[in-house]
C-alpha positions as CSV (number, residue, x, y, z in Angstrom):
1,X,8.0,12.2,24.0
2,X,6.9,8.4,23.8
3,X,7.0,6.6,20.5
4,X,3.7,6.0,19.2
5,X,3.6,2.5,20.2
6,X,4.8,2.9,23.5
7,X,2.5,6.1,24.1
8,X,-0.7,3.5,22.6
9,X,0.5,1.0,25.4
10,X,0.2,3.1,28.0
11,X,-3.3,4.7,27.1
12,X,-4.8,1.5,26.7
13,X,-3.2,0.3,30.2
14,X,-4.8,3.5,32.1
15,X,-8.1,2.7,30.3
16,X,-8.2,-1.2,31.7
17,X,-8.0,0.8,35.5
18,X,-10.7,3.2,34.8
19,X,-12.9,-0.2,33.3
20,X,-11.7,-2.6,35.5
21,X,-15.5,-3.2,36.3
22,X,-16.6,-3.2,32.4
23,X,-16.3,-6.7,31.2
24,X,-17.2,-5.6,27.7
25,X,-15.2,-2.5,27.5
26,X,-12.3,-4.6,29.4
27,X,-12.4,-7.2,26.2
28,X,-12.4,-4.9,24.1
29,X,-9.4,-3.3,25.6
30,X,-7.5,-6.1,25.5
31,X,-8.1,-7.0,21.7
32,X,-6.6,-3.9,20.8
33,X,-3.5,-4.7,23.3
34,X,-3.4,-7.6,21.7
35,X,-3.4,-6.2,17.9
36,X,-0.5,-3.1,18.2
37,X,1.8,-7.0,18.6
38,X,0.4,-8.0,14.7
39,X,1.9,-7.5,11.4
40,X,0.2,-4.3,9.9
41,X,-2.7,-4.5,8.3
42,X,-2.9,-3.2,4.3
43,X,-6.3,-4.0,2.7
44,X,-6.7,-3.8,-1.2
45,X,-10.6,-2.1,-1.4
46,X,-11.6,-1.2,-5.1
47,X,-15.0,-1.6,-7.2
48,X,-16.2,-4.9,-8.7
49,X,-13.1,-5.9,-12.0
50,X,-10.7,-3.4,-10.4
51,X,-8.0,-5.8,-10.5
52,X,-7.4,-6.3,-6.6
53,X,-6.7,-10.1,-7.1
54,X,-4.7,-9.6,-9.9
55,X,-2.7,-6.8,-8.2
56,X,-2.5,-9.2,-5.0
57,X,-1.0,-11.8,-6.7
58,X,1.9,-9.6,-7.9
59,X,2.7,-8.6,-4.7
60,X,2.3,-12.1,-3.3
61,X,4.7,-13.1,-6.4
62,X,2.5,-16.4,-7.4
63,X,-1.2,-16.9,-8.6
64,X,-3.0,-17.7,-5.4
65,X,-6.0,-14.8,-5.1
66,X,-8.5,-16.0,-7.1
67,X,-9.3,-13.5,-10.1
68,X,-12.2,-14.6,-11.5
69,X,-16.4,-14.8,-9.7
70,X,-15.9,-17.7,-7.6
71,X,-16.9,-18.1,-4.5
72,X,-14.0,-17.3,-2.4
73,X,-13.9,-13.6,-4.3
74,X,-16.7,-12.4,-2.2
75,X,-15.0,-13.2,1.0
76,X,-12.5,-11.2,2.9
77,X,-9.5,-12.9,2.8
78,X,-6.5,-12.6,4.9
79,X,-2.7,-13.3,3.2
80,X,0.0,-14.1,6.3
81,X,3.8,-14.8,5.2
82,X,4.7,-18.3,7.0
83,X,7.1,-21.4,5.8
84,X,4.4,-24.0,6.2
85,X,1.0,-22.9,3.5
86,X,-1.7,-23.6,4.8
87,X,-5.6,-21.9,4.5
88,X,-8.2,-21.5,7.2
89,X,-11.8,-20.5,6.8
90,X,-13.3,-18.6,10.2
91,X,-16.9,-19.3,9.8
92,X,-19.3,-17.2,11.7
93,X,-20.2,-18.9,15.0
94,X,-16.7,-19.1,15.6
95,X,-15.5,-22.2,14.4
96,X,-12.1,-22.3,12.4
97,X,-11.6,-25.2,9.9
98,X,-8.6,-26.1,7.1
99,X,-9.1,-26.0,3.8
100,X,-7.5,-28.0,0.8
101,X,-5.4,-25.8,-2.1
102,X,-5.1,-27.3,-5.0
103,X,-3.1,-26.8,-8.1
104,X,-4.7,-26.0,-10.9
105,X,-2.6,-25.1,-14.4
106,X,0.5,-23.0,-12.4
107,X,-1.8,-21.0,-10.5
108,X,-3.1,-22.2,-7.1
109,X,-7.4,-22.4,-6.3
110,X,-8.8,-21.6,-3.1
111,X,-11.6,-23.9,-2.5
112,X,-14.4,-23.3,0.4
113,X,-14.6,-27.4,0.7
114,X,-18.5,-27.6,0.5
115,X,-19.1,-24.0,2.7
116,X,-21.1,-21.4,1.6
117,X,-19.8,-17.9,1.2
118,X,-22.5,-17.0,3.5
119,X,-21.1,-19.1,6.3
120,X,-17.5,-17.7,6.0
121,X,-16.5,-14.8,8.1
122,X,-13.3,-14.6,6.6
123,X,-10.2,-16.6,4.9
124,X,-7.0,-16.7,6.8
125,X,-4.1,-17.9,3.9
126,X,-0.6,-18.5,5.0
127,X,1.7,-18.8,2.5
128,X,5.9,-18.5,2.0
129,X,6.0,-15.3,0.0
130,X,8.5,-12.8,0.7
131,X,6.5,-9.5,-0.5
132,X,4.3,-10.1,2.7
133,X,7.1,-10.4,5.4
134,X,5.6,-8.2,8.3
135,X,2.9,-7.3,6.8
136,X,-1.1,-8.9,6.7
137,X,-2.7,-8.4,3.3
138,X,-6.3,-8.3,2.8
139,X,-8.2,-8.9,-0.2
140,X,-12.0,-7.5,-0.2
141,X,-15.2,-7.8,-1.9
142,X,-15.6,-4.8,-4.4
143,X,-17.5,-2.5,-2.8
144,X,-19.7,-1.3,-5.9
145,X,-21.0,-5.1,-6.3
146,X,-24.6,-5.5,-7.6
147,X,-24.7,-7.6,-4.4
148,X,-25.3,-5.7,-1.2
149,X,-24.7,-8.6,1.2
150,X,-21.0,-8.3,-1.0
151,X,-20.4,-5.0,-0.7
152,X,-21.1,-4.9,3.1
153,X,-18.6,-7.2,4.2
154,X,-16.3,-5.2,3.1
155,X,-17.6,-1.9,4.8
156,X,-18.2,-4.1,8.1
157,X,-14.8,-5.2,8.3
158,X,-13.1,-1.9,7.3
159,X,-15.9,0.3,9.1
160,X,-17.0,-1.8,11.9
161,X,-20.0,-0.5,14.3
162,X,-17.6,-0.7,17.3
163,X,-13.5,-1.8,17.8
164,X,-11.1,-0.3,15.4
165,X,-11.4,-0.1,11.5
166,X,-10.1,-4.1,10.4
167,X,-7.0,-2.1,8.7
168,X,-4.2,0.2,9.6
169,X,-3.5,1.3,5.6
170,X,-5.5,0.6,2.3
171,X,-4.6,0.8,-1.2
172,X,-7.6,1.8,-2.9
173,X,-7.6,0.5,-6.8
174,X,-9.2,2.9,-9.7
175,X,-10.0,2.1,-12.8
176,X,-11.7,5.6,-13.7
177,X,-12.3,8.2,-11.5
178,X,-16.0,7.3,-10.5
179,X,-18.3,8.9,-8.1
180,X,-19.0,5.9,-6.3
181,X,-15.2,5.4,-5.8
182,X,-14.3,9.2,-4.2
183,X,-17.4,8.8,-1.9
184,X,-15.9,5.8,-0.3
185,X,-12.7,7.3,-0.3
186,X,-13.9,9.9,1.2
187,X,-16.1,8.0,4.0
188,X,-13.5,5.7,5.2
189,X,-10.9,8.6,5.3
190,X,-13.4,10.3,7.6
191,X,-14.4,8.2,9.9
192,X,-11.0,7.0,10.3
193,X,-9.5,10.5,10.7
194,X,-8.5,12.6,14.3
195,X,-7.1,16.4,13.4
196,X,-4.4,15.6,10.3
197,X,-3.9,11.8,11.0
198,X,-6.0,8.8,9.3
199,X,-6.0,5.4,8.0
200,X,-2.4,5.4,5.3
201,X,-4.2,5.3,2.0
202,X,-2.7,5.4,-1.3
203,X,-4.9,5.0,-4.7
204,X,-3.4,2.8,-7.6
205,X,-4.8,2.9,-11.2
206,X,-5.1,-0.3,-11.3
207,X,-5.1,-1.9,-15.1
208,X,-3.6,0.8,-16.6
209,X,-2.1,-0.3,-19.8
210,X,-6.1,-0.3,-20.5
211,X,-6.2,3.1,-20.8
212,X,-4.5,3.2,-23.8
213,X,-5.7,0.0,-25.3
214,X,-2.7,-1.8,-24.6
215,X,-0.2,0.3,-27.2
216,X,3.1,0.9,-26.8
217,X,2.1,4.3,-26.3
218,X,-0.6,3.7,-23.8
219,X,2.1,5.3,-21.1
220,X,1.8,8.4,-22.5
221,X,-2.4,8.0,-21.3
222,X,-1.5,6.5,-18.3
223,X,1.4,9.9,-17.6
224,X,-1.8,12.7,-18.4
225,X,-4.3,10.0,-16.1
226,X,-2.3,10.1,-12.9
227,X,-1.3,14.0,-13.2
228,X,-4.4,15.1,-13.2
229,X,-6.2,12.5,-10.7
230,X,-3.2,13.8,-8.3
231,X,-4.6,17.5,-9.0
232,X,-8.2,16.0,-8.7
233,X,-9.5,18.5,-5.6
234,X,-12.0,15.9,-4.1
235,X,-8.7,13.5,-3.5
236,X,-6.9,16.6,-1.5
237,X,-6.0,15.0,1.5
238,X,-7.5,11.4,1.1
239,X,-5.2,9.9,-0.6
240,X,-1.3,10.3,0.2
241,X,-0.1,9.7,-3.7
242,X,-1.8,7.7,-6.8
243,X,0.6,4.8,-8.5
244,X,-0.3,3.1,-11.9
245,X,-0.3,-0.4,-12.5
246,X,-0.3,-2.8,-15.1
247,X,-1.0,-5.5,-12.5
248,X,-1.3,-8.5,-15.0
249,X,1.8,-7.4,-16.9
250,X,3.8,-7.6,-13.7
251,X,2.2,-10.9,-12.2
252,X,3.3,-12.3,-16.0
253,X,6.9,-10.9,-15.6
254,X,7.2,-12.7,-11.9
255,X,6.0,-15.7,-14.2
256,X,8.1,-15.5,-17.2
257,X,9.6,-19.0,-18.2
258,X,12.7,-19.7,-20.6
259,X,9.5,-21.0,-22.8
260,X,7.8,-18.1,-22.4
261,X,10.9,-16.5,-23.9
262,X,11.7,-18.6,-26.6
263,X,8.0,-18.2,-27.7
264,X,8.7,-14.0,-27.8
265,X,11.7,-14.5,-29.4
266,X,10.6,-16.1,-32.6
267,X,7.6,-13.7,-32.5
268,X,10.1,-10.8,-32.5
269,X,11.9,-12.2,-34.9
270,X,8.9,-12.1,-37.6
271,X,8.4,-8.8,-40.2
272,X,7.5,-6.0,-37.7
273,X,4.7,-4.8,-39.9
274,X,2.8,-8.3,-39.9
275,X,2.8,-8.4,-36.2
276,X,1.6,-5.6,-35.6
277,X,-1.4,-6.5,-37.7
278,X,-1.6,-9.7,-35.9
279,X,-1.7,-7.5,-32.3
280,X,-4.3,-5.1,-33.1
281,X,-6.5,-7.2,-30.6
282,X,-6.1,-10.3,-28.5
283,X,-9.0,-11.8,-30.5
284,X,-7.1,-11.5,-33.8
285,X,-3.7,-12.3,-32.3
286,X,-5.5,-15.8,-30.5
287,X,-7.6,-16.8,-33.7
288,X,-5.4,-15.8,-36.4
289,X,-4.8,-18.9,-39.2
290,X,-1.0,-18.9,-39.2
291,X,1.8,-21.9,-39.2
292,X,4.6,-19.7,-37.7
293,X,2.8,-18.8,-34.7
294,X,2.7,-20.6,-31.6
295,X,-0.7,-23.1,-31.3
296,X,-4.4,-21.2,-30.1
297,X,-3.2,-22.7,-26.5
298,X,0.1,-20.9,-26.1
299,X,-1.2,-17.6,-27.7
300,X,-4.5,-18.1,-25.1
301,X,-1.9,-18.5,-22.2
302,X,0.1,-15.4,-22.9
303,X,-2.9,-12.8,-23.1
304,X,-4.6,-14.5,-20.2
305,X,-0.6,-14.1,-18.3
306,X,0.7,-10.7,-19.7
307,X,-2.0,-9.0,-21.6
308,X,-1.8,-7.2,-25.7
309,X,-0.1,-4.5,-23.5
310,X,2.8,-7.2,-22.3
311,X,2.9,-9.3,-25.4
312,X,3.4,-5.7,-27.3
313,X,6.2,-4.7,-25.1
314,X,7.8,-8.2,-24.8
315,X,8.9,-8.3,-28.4
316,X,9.7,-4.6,-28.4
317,X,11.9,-5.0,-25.8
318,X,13.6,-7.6,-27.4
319,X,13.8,-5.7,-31.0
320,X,15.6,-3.4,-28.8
321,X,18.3,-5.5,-27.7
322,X,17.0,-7.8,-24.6
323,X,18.9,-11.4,-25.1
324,X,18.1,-13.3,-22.5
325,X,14.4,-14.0,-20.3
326,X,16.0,-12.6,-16.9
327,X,16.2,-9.1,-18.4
328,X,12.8,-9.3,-20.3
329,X,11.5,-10.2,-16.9
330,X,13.0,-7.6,-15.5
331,X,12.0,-5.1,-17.8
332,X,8.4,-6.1,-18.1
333,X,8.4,-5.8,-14.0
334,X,10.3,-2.3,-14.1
335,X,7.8,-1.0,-17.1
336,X,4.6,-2.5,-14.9
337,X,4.5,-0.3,-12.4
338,X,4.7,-3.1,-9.7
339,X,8.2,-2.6,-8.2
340,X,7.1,1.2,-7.8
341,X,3.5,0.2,-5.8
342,X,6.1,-2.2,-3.8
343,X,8.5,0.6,-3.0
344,X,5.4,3.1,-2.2
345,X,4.0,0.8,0.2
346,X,7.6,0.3,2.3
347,X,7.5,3.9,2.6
348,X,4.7,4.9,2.9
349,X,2.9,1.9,5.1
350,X,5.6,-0.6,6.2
351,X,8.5,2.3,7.7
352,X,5.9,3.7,9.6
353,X,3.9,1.0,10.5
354,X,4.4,2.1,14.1
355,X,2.3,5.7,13.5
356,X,-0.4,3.4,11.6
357,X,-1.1,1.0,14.2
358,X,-1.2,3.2,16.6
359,X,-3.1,5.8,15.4
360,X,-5.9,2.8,14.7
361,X,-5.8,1.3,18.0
362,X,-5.7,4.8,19.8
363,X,-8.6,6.0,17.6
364,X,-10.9,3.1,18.8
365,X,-9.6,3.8,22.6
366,X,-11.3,7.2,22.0
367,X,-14.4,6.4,20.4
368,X,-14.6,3.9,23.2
369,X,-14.0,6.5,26.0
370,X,-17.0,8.2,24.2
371,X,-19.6,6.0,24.0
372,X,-18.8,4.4,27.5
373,X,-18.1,7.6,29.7
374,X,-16.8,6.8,33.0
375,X,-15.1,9.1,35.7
376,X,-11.3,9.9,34.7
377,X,-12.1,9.3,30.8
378,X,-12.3,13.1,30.1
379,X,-8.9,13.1,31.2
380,X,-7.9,10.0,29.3
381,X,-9.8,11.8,26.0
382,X,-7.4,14.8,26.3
383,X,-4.5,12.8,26.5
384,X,-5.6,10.0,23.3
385,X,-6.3,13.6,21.6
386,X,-2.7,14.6,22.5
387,X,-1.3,11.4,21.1
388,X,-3.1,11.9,17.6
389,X,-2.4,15.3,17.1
390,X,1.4,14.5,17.7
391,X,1.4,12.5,14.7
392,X,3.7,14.5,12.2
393,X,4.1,11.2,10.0
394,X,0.9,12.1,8.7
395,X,1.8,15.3,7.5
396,X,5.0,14.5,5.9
397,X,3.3,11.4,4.1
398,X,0.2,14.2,2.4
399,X,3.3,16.6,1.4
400,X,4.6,13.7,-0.1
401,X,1.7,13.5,-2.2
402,X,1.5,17.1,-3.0
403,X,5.1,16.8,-3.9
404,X,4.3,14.5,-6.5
405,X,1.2,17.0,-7.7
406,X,3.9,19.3,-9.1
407,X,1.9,21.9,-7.4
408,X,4.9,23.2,-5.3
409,X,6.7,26.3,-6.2
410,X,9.9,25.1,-5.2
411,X,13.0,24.9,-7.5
412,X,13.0,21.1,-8.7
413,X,16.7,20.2,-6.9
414,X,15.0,21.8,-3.9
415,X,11.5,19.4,-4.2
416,X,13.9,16.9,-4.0
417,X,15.4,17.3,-1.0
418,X,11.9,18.4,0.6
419,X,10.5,14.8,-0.7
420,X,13.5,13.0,0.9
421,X,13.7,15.0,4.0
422,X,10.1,14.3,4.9
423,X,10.2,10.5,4.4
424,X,9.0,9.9,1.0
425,X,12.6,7.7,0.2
426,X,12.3,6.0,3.4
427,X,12.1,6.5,6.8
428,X,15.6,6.3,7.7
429,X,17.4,9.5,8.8
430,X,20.8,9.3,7.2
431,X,18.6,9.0,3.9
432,X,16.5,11.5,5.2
433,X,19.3,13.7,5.4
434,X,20.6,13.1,2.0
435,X,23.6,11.1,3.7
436,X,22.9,7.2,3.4
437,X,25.9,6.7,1.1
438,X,28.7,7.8,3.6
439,X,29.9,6.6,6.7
440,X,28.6,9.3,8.8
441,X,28.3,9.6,12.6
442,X,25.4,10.9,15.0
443,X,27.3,14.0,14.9
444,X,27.8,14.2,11.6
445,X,24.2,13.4,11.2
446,X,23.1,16.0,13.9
447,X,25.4,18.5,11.9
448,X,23.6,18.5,8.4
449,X,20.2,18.5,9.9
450,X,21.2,21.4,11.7
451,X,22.3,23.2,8.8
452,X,18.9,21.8,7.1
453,X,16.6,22.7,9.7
454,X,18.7,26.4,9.1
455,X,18.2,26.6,5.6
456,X,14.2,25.6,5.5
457,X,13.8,28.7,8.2
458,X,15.4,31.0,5.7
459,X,13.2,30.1,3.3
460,X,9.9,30.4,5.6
461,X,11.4,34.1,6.2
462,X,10.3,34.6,2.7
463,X,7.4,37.0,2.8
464,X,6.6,36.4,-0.9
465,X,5.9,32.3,-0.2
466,X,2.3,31.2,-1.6
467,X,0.6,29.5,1.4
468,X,1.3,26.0,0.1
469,X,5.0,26.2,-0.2
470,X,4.9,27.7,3.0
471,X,2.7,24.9,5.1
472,X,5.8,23.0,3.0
473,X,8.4,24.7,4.2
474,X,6.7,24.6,7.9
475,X,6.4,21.1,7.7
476,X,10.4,20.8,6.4
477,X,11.1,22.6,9.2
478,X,9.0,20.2,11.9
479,X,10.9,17.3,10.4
480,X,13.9,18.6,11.3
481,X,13.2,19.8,14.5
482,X,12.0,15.8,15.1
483,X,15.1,14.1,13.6
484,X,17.5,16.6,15.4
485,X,15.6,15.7,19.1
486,X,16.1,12.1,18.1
487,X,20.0,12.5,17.6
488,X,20.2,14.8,20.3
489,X,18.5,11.8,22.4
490,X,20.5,9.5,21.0
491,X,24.1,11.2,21.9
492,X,22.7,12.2,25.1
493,X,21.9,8.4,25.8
494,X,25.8,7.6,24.8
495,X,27.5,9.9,26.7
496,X,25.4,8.7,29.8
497,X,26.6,5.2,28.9
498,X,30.2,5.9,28.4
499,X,30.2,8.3,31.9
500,X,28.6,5.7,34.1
501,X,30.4,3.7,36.5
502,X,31.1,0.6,35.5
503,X,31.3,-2.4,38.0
């Protein structure tokens, strides 16, 4: 069986013979040729003060998505790793003009140069940020803006009428669990779904320190929050898994200065009891009458950069023993959520980018076939069906999130291993297989997922199994079956090479 890509490339080349005499079709065709050769495509899509620009920026690692009402907010905007920064605007009739950056107080401002929103199709920024190698993020609109002209360009470019949907993977930000939110989960999960496979879509609850007004305890609300939004039954099978995020506590961490440091140290340093009184709120903390504090500006600066929830865990962090700012940076990042959304969306989007292109280029090819129906596309439907359906990726990755439910009745060494073996530590076999640590061979590979692939049947032979431990086990068992073909290929492709005669 063909790889996904390979197997795309060849359904679009039979389709250019069957509309060799369809200009439109024929263009069409070739733009999604054209696009399985991008980076993949992960949009950010949440409600209005979600915290999409905010989150963006801490992947990007520097302040460049605008996070305030501007202008450039209610434009779709396009983030492309590259040495040289530079920013286009593609305006509507086509054109594609530069536009200046400029530097405004460590954080950099987009600026539409005397355009209108209106007159912007979308924002192309290239920038030198390493979170974004071979990848294309995508800021949009929010899509519950009081502005319906807003709100639309974000549902034309995810949803367009015709072509395939503008992204191959989203990560959809919650604040709350709104209605408004799980129908348009819901509606871009359908119309970008064929049999099990759809766009890769994780949820992130985005701004999460909020939910527990910024104590040190607000964890413990953010724990309860993402179980039972994971156990939520109208997100079964739309989203793969749910992360949370304190998005402006992580963008501050990336930030953190030896000033910034010196600042928490001597805040640390005061009686525990009075600053806690001054912390109650960012308005007391910022207004607050007191010598030994750091001037209105400073104290403006660090709410505006980490948040109460930051500042709070700042100088506990250093009450507990942090000496220097490289490990208060990295403990704000670890504690933030940020590194975990970063690892999420390597497995779950960037490892299989192949299966996620794919699927969206090959989804279009069929809706194509169907509204244009010529002779031999019947045939070429079957086989685009065939492709989709093929795609067990898709399966592991909503285990994956079922996993994380807790709803499994599996022994919790043996979720473990099910997590792993399915993909959800990475795409790689040997750490598929438990074995990325050694040395091993493709024998020695082919060898434990033999004995997996065993031990998952034995468990399927279980008669007492609840169904969804047993669609788990199934699945188990289909990953192994896959990695095992793949070695086999693989030894079989040696042995040809070493046998061969050699000129």
């Amino acid at each position: 069986m063909n790889d996904p890509m390979t197997s795309a490339r060849e359904l679009l080349a039979a389709a250019r013979g069957l509309y060799a005499s369809h200009p439109a079709a024929l263009a069409e065709i070739d733009e999604l040729d054209g696009r399985l050769d991008q980076p993949l495509r992960v949009a950010l899509v949440g409600s209005v003060k979600a915290g999409k620009s905010t989150l963006l920026n801490g992947l990007l690692g520097e302040r460049i998505a605008p996070t305030d009402s501007r202008e450039c907010t209610r434009i779709v905007t396009w983030y492309h790793y590259g040495t040289t920064p530079r920013v286009h605007a593609h305006l509507g009739d086509g054109r594609v003009t530069s536009l200046p950056t400029r530097r405004q107080r460590e954080r950099l401002e987009l600026d539409l140069d005397g355009l209108s929103p209106e007159e912007v199709d979308r924002l192309d920024v290239t920038w030198p940020a390493p979170g974004i190698r071979g990848i294309t993020l995508i800021d949009t609109p929010g899509v519950a803006s009081i502005s319906q002209d807003v709100s639309h360009q974000t549902h034309r470019f995810l949803l367009p009428e015709h072509g395939a949907a503008g992204a191959d993977a989203v990560v959809y930000l919650l604040r709350s669990l709104h209605e408004s939110d799980i129908q348009y989960m819901r509606a871009l999960h359908e119309r970008t779904r064929h049999g099990k496979a759809a766009i890769g879509a994780i949820a992130v609850l985005s701004r999460a320190d909020e939910l527990g007004a910024g104590r040190l305890t607000a964890m413990l609300s953010i724990n309860k929050a993402v179980e039972e939004l994971r156990n939520f039954p109208a997100l079964e099978g739309v989203c793969e898994t749910i992360v949370p995020v304190a998005g402006l506590m992580g963008m501050g961490a990336m930030t953190l200065r030896q000033a910034d440091f010196a600042v928490f140290s001597a805040m640390a340093s005061r009686d525990p009891e009075e600053t806690r009184q001054l912390l109650v709120s960012g308005e007391r903390f910022i207004t607050a009458k007191d010598d030994s504090l750091p001037d209105e500006r400073t104290r403006i600066d660090l709410v505006d950069r980490f948040g109460m929830y930051g500042i709070r865990l700042a100088l506990a962090s250093l009450r507990g023993g942090i000496e220097d700012a490289a490990a208060l940076a990295a403990e704000l990042l670890r504690r933030s959520g940020l590194e975990e959304l970063r690892r999420v969306i390597d497995v779950h989007f960037t490892q299989r980018q192949s299966d996620l292109k794919a699927h969206s280029i090959v989804l279009a090819l069929h809706q194509l076939l169907r509204r244009h129906p010529v002779p031999g596309a019947e045939d070429l439907l079957v086989l685009a069906d065939s492709h989709m359906s093929a795609a067990h990726t898709f399966t592991e990755m909503q285990l994956v999130g079922r996993i994380a439910s807790g709803r499994l009745k599996l022994p919790p060494e043996l979720a473990v291993e099910l997590e792993r073996l399915v993909g959800g530590r990475g795409a790689d076999v040997a750490v598929r297989l438990g074995m990325a640590d050694t040395d091993a061979d493709t024998e020695a590979l082919l060898e434990c997922a033999v004995d997996q692939l065993g031990r998952w049947r034995e468990l399927l032979d279980n008669p007492f199994l609840d169904r969804e431990t047993f669609l788990a086990c199934r699945t188990a068992e289909r990953s192994c079956e896959t990695i095992i073909a793949g070695l086999m290929n693989e030894l079989n492709l040696r042995r040809r090479l070493q046998t061969s005669p050699r000129e």
